[in-house]
C-alpha positions as CSV (number, residue, x, y, z in Angstrom):
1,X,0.0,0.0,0.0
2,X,1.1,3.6,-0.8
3,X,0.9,6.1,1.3
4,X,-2.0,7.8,-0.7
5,X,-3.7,4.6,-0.3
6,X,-2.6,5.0,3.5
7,X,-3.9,8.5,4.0
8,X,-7.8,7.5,4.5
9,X,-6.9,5.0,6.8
10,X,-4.8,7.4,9.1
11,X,-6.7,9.7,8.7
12,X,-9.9,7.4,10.3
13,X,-7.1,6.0,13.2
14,X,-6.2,10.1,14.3
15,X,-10.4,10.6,14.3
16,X,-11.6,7.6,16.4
17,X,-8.0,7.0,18.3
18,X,-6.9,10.8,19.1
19,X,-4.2,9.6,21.8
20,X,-2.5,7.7,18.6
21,X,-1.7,11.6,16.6
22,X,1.9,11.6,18.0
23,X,3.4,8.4,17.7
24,X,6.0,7.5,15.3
25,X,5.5,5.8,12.1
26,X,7.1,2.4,13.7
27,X,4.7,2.3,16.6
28,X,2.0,3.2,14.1
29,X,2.7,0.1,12.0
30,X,1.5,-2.4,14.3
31,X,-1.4,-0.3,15.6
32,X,-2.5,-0.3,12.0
33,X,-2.1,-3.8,11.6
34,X,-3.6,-4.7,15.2
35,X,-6.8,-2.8,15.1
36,X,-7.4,-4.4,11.4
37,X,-7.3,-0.7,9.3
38,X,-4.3,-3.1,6.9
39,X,-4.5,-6.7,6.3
40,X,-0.3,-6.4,6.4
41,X,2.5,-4.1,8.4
42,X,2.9,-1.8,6.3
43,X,5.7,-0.2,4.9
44,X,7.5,2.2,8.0
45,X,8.0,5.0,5.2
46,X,4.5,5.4,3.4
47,X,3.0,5.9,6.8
48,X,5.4,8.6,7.4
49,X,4.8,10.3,4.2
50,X,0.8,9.7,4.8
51,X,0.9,11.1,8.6
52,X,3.0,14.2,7.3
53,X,0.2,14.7,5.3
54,X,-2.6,14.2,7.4
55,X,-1.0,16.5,10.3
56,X,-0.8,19.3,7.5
57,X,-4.3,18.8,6.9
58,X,-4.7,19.6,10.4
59,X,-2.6,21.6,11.8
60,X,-3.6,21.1,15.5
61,X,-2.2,17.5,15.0
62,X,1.1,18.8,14.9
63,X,3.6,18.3,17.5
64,X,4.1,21.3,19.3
65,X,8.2,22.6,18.9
């Protein structure tokens, strides 16, 4: 899966699972794969790419500096 095809999904996880906006892309992989949103882990670097562009969507989701 690319991470366009990712985006929805994230998207869906940061809506019902707000506590999950912050983590990293690793810990991300297996929450993706445990709560069922991918039949697969996917791959570490299309979910960073999908979660960079879901937290520009909205900015609140942004780590604070």
């Amino acid at each position: 899966m690319n991470a366009w095809e990712l985006l929805p999904l994230i998207r869906e996880l940061f809506s019902r699972h707000p506590e999950y906006r912050y983590h990293a892309a690793w810990e991300l992989q297996w929450l993706l794969f445990a709560l069922h949103y991918s039949d697969e882990l996917e791959d570490e670097g299309e979910i960073a790419a999908a979660v960079e562009v879901a937290r520009d969507d909205y900015p609140q989701w942004r780590p604070a500096a």
